[in-house]
C-alpha positions in Angstrom: -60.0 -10.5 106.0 -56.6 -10.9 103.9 -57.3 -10.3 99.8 -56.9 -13.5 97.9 -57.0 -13.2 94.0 -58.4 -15.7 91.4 -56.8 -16.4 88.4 -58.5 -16.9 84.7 -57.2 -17.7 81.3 -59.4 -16.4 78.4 -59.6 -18.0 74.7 -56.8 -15.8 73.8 -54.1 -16.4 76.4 -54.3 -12.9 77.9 -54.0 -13.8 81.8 -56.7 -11.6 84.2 -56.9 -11.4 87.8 -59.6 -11.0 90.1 -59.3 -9.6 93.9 -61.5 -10.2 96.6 -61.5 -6.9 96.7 -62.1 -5.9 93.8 -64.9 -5.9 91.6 -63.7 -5.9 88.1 -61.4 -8.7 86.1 -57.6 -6.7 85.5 -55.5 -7.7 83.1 -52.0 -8.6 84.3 -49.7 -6.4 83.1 -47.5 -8.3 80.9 -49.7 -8.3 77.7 -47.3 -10.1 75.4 -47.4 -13.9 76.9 -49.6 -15.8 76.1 -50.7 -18.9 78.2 -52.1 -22.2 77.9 -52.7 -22.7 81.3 -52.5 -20.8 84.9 -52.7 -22.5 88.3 -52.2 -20.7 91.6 -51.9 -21.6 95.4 -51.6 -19.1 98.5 -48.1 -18.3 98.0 -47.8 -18.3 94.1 -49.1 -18.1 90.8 -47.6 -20.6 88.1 -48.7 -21.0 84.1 -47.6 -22.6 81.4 -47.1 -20.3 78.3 -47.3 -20.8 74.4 -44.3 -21.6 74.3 -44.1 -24.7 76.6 -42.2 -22.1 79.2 -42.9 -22.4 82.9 -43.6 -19.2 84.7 -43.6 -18.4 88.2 -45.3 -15.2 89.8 -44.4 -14.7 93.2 -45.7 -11.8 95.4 -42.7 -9.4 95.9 -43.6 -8.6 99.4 -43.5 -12.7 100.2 -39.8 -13.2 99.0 -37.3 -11.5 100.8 -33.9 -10.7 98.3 -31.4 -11.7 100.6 -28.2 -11.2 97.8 -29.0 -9.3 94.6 -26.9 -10.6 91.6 -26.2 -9.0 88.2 -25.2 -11.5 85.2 -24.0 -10.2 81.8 -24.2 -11.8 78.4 -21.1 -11.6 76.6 -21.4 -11.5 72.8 -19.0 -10.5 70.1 -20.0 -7.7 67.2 -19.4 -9.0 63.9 -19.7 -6.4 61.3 -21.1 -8.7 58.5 -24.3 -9.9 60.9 -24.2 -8.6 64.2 -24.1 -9.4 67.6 -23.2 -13.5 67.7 -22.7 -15.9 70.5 -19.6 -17.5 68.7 -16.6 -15.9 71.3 -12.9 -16.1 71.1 -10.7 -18.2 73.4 -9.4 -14.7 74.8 -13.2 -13.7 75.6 -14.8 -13.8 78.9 -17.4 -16.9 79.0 -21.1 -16.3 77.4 -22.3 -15.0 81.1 -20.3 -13.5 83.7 -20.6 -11.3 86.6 -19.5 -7.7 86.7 -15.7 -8.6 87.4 -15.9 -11.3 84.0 -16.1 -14.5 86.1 
């Protein structure tokens, strides 16, 4: 018999799985969302997080990675506050690939 999992929210957002498997609740891993709501189906978990962002959870095994691709934030340094998002014309665009497009 395949392993299914159930999902469960507790009063403080911390997201736990249980296996069929299993015999004791886990905590998911990431620690630092907190959620509102979780609902899954057979081939993924969604949930709805504190703040109002979707997330997906998708088995890795299920989703084969056909291309793999790398973007890059481009920021400028500005000595008074930073790292800023404000670029100059000559600058690549915010996000690029490895080669600046």
């Amino acid at each position: 018999m395949p392993n299914s999992v159930l999902w469960a929210v507790d009063l403080f957002g911390r997201v736990y799985t249980l296996s069929t498997a299993g015999q004791y609740w886990e905590m998911c891993k990431d620690s630092q969302l907190e959620f509102k709501r979780v609902s899954a189906t057979t081939q993924c978990c969604w949930g709805i997080a504190c703040d109002n962002q979707v997330y997906v959870y998708v088995c890795a095994s299920d989703v084969p990675i056909r291309r793999r691709e790398e973007a890059y934030e481009n920021q400028r340094w500005n000595p008074m506050g930073g790292f800023c998002e404000k670029l100059l014309l000559s600058d690549r665009w915010g996000w690029s690939d490895v080669s600046g497009l």
